[in-house]
N, C-alpha and C positions, 0 to 999 in steps of 0.2 A: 457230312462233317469229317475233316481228317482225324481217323484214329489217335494222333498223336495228342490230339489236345485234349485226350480224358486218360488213354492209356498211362499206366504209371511204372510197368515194370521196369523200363529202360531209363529211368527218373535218375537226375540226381539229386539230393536231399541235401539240407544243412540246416541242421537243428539246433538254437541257440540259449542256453539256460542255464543259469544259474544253481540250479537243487538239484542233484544224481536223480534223485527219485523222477521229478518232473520231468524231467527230460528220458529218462529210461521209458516210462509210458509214451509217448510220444514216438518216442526209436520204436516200440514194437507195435505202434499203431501203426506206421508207416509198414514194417514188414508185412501186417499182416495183409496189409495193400497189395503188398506186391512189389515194393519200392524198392528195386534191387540198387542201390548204392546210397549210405545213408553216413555224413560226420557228421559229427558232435562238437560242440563248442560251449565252452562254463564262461567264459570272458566277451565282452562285444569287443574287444579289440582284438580277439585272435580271430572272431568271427569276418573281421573287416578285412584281415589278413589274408586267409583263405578265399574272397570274394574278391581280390586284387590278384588274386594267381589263377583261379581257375572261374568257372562258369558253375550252376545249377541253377536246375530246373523248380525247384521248391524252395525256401527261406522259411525256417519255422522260429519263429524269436518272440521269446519273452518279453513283456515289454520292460515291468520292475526288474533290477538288479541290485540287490546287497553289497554293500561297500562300493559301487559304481556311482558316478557323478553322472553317467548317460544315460540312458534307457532307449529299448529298443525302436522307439520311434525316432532319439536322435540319431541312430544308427541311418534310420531307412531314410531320414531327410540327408543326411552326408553321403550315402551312395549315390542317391537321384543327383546331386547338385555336382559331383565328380565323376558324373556318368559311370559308374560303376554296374551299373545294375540293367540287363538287358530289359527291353519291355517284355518280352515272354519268360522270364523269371517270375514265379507265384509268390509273392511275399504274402505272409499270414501272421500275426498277433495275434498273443495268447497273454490272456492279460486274469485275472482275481476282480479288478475292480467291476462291479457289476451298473453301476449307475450312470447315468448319462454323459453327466458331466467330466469323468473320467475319459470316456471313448470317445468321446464327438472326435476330437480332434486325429485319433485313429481311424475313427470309419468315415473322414469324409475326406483324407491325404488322398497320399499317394498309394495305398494300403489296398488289397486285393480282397482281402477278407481278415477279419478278426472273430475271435473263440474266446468267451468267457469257460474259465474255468468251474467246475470239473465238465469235461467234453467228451463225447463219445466216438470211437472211431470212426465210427459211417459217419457224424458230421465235420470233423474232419477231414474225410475224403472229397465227402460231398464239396464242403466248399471248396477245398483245391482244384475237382474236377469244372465246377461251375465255371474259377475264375478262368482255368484255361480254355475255357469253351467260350467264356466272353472276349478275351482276349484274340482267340481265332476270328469267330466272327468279326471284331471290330478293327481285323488286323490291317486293312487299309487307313483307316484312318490315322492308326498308330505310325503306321508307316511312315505317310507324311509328317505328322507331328515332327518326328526323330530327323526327317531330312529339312526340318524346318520350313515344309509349306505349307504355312500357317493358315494363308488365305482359304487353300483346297483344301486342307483338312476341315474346318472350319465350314465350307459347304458340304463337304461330304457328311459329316454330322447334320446337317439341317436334311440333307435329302435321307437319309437313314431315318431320323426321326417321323416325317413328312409321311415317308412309307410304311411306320409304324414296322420293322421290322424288329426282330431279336436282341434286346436290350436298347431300345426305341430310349429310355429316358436316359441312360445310362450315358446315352452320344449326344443327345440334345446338351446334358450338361456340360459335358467336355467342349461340344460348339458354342453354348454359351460361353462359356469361362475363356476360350479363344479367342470371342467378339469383346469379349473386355479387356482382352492384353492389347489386342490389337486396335484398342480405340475404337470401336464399332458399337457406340451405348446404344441405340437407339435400336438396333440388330438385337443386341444382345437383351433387351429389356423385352424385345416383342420374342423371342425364343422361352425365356423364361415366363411369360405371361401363357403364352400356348402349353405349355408344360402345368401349369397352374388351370388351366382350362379344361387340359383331356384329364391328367389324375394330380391335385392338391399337394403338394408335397412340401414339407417347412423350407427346404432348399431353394426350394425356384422361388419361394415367395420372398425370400433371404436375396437370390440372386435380382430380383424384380427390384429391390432397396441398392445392391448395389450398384446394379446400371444407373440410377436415377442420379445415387449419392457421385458416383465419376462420371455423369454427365452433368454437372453442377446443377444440381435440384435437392439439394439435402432437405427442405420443406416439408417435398414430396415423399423425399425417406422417410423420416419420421411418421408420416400419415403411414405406410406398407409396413414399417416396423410396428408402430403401435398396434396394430392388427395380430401382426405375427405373435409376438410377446404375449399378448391378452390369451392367444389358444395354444400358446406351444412356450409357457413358464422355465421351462427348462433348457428353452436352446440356446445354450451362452454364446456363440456365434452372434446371434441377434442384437446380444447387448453390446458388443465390439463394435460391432456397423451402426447399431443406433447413435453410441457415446460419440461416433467419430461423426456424427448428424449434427449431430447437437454441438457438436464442439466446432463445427465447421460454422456453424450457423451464430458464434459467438456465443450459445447462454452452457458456459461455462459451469455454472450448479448445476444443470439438469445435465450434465455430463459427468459431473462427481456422480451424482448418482447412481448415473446407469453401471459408471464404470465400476464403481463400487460393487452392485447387482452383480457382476461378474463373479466379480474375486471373492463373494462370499458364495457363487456355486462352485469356483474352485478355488479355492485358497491357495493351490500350493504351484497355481501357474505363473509361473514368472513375468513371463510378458503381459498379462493382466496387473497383476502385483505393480507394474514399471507404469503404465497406464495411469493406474488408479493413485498411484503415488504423484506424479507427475502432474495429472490431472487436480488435485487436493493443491498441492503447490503454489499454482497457478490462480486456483482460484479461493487463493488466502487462508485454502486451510491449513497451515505450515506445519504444524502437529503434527497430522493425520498423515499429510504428505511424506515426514519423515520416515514416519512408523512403516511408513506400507515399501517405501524405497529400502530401507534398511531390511525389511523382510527379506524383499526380493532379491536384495545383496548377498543375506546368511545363506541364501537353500540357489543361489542359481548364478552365482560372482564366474563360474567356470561355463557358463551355461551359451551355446550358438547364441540363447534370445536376450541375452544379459545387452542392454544399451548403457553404456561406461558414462554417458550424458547424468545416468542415476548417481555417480560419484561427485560429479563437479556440483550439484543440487545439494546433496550431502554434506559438501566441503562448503560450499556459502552456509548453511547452515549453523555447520561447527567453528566456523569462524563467527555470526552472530551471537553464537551461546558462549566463545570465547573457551570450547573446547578445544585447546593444542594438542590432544590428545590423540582428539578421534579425527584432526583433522591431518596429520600426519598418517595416522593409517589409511584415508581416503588414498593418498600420494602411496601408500605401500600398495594397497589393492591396487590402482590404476598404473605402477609400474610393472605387475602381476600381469595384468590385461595385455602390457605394453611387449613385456619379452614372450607373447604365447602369438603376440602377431606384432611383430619389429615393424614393418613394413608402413606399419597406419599411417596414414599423413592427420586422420581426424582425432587420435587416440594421441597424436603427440600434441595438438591444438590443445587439448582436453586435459593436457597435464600444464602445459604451462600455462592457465586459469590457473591450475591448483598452488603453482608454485608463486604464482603472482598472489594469492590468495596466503602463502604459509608468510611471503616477504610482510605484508599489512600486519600478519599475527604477530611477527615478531620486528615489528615497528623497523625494520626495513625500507623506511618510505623511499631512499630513491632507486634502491632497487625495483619493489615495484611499479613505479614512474615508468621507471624504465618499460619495467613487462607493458605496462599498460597501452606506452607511446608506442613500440614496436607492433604491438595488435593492431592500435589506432588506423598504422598507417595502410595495413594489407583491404581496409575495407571494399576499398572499391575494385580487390583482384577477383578474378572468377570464382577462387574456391574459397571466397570469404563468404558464408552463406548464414542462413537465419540464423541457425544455432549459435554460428560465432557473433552475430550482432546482438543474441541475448547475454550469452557470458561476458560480453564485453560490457556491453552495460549495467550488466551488475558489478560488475566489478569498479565501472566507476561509479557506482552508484553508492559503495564501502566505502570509495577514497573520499566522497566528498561530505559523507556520513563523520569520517574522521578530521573533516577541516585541510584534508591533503589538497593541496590546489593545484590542477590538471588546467591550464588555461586553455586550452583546444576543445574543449570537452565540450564545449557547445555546440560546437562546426560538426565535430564527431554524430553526437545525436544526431545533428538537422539531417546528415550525411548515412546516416545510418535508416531513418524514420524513411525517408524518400525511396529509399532504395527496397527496403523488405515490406512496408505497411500498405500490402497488395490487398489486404481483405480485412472485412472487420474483427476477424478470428485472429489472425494473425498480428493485425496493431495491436489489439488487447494482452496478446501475449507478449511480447516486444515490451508493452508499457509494465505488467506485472514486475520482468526484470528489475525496471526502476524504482518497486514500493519505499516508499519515503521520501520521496524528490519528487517533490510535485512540479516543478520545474522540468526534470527530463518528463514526466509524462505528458506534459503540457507538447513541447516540443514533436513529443508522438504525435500524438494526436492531430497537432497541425503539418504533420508532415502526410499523416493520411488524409487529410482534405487537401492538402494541394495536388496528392495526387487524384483523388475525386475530381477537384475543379480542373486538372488538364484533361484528363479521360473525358467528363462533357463536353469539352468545348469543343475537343476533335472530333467528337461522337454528331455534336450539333452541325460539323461542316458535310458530313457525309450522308446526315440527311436532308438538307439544302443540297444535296448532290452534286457536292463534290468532293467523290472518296481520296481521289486523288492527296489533296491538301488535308485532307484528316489523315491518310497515313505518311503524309511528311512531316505533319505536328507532333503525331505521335513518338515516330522513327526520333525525331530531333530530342525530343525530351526523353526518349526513354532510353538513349545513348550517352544525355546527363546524367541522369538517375540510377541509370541502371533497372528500373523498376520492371518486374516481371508483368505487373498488370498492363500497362504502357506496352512493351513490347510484343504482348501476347493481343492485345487490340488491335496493332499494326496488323499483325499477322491474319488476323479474323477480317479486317475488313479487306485486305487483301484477297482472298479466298472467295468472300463473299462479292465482290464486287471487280471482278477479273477483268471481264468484257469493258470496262469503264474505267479503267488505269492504264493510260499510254504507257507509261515509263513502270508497268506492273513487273517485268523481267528481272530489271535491275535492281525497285524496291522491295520484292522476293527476296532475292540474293542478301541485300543487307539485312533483311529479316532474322532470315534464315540463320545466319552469322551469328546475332546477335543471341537468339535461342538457346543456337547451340555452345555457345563461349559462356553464357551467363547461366544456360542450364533453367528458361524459363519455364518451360513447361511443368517442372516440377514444383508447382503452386501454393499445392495442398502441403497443408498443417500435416506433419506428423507428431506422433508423443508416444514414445514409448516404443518406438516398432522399428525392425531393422529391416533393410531391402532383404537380405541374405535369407532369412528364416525360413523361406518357404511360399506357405500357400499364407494368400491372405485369407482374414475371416470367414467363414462361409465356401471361402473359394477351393479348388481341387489342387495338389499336386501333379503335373504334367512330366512326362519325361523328356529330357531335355538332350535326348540323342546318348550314344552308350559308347564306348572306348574296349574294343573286347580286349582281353590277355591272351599271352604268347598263344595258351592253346585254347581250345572251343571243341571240347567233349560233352558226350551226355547228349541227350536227349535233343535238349538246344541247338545242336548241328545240325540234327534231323529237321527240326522246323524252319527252320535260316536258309536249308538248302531245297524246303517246298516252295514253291515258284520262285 
């Protein structure tokens, strides 16, 4: 093994904490290591500062901070995601909270090691030393990761694992977690099942639910989650993946549930709180809904995992209850959100709801006529996507509540229903929008059996054997519609049936086209969850390649410059 990856004297250190005292132990825990170069830092923004100038070998960071809105894990998720942070950098967390539900989401990131407080030197060394010893070991894999060959990384985890070498589960998981960015469910379920075979572990059996759940089998989740959950009560991971089972699957209460189950082993997680509100919402419990969104509003409005989606929910709300109050300050918070990222195109969608929503409060009808007609018309552009066909039709769903008369507003639904009402999950939430208008629900609804009845018919030609004319019927309707199920069927039987399509090149191409303009692959229901945040539930942190600074001292050179 190289020296370097346990020796420490030649280390550089950066110690991040808020209490002199906490941090002072820490600084002489490291000397008494050995650690010849050691800063300090009482702020995560100075900390972020020093990590954008120079390099070190260790990261010692608190995770609570006093008077800070961040904490040390959103620190260590905004390094990864602005490549700041080399892979042979040891990041460690030191954290007070002792109980599970606290750290899960620390010890299964991006995170090298974590340390419950009070801790002793030698296990603090230990684990520094451990991680960098896993780190060397698994340094090929990393390797590739960083240069983006996902594929080879990805196998060189299965053969590491296979040979049962030096952190064997440590690379299966990372090859798992690979197999499912990369679309490879079916890889990635039989890795995590072997993983579950030689030693049990709540992760692979977590990971075993997600391949199933993104290989479209959420049935079969639920069956691997109810397992899990029954012997491992506390892995609030599990209930993230189950709620999103169950909510894929349409039974919306057994998804309040679960989701609930969450947020009351962590209360104070925001992106749970967003969930569980959202979720309440949805499935009519508008109370509950409130309470849990406006939680997550008070403790996390500044927060990476804060979805601004929780302000326009809030603002139909307060417009219901006929609070101009509170619905004005929706419009303060979300143009808060707006000047902290100018740039949104989705953050500015999401205010003019609100503002179309303030015009009805204050009996502005042809003002918001106006907002309304102008949304109306974007529906069938690319980047008119679910979310805007649910605030849209709440929104006409108020005008028509107040006798305002939208005369297009039928065509809109039908035009909206055809286009998003890809799954049974997804109409159901689409029609919630419209509660009180049984008339637009209506309209859903039969817009999700028509797309039912084109899907069979084409489906019915391809098993009479001829795929050819199932994916022209398809192509042809799902170029009306827009409809992601429609277009994502072309696509599959195309795949499946290559050898047996003359003109498979050119029906490819418009495929293809059409995916990628309309963005179909992205199917799945989301509620509450931002692409940016990170790892999803259960899943790892990866590093996503590193951007070094002007200079590259310390320790770090030394290993950069072995082979």
């Amino acid at each position: 093994m190289d020296p370097v990856a346990t020796d420490l004297y030649d280390a550089r250190a950066l110690v991040i904490d808020g209490h002199p005292q906490s941090r002072s132990i820490i600084v002489n825990q490291l000397r008494e290591a050995g650690v010849g170069f050691i800063v300090q830092c009482s702020r995560l923004v100075d900390a972020r500062n020093k990590l954008e100038m120079g390099t070190y070998d260790v990261v010692i960071s608190e995770q609570y901070f006093e008077r800070e809105n961040t904490t040390g894990q959103d620190l260590l998720d905004d390094l990864r995601r602005n490549q700041l942070l080399p892979f042979f950098t040891v990041f460690v967390m030191v954290t007070s909270e002792a109980s599970y539900s606290k750290v899960a989401e620390a010890a299964e990131s991006a995170l090298d090691a974590y340390l419950l407080k009070p801790h002793t030197a030698a296990g603090l060394v230990e684990r520094i030393r451990q991680a960098r010893d896993r780190k060397q070991v698994l340094r090929e894999i990393f390797t590739a990761i960083e240069a983006e060959q996902f594929n080879e990384a990805g196998e060189l985890c299965k053969q590491h694992f296979e040979a049962r070498k030096p952190y064997w589960l440590y690379a299966a998981r990372i090859g798992a977690e690979l197999m499912l960015r990369n679309g490879h469910m079916a890889d990635a379920e039989k890795l995590y099942e072997a993983v579950v075979q030689a030693k049990t572990l709540p992760w692979a059996k977590l990971g075993v639910a997600r391949a199933q759940l993104e290989g479209g089998y959420p049935q079969r989740a639920t069956t691997t989650l109810a397992g899990l959950i029954e012997t491992e009560p506390g892995y609030t991971d599990a209930y993230d993946i189950m709620g999103r089972a169950q909510f894929e699957l349409g039974n919306f209460k057994n998804a309040l549930s679960t989701f609930k189950m969450a947020t009351q082993l962590t209360p104070s997680s925001v992106n749970r709180l967003l969930k569980h509100g959202m979720m309440a919402w949805y499935a009519g419990e508008r109370d509950e809904g409130v309470e849990m969104l406006d939680r997550a509003t008070r403790i996390g409005l500044d927060s990476k995992l804060y979805d601004a989606q929780a302000l326009v929910l809030l603002a139909f709300a307060r417009l219901d209850s006929n609070d101009q109050r509170g619905l004005q300050r929706c419009r303060e918070q979300l143009e808060h959100l707006r000047e902290k990222n100018p740039t949104s195109e989705r953050n500015q969608r999401l205010q003019d709801v609100i503002e179309a929503l303030l015009a009805i409060q204050e009996y502005q009808t042809a003002r918001a006529l106006d907002e309304v007609r102008r949304m109306a018309k974007t529906i069938s552009q690319p980047t008119f996507d679910f979310e805007s066909a649910s605030n849209l039709l709440a929104l006409m769903t108020r005008l028509a509540a107040r006798s305002i008369q939208l005369y297009e507003v039928d065509a809109a639904v039908d035009t909206m229903a055809v286009r998003f009402c890809t799954s049974r999950a997804l109409t159901e939430l689409l029609a919630c929008a419209a509660v009180g208008r049984s008339d637009f629900i209506n309209r859903v609804h039969a817009g999700h059996a028509q797309i039912l009845k084109l899907t069979e018919e084409a489906m019915t030609l391809s098993l009479k054997g001829d795929p050819q004319a199932a994916v022209l019927r398809l192509l042809e309707h799902g170029e009306l519609t827009l409809n992601a199920k429609l277009i994502e069927s072309a696509h599959l039987v195309l795949h499946r049936h290559e050898e047996r399509i003359p003109d498979h090149a050119a029906l490819s191409l418009q495929a293809q086209t059409l995916r990628e303009r309309y963005r179909t692959t992205d199917i799945h229901a989301g509620l509450g969850e931002q692409s940016h945040t990170g790892r999803a539930a259960g899943g790892m942190s990866l590093p996503a390649g590193y951007k070094p600074p002007a200079r590259n001292e310390g320790l770090l050179a030394q290993v950069n410059a072995v082979g």
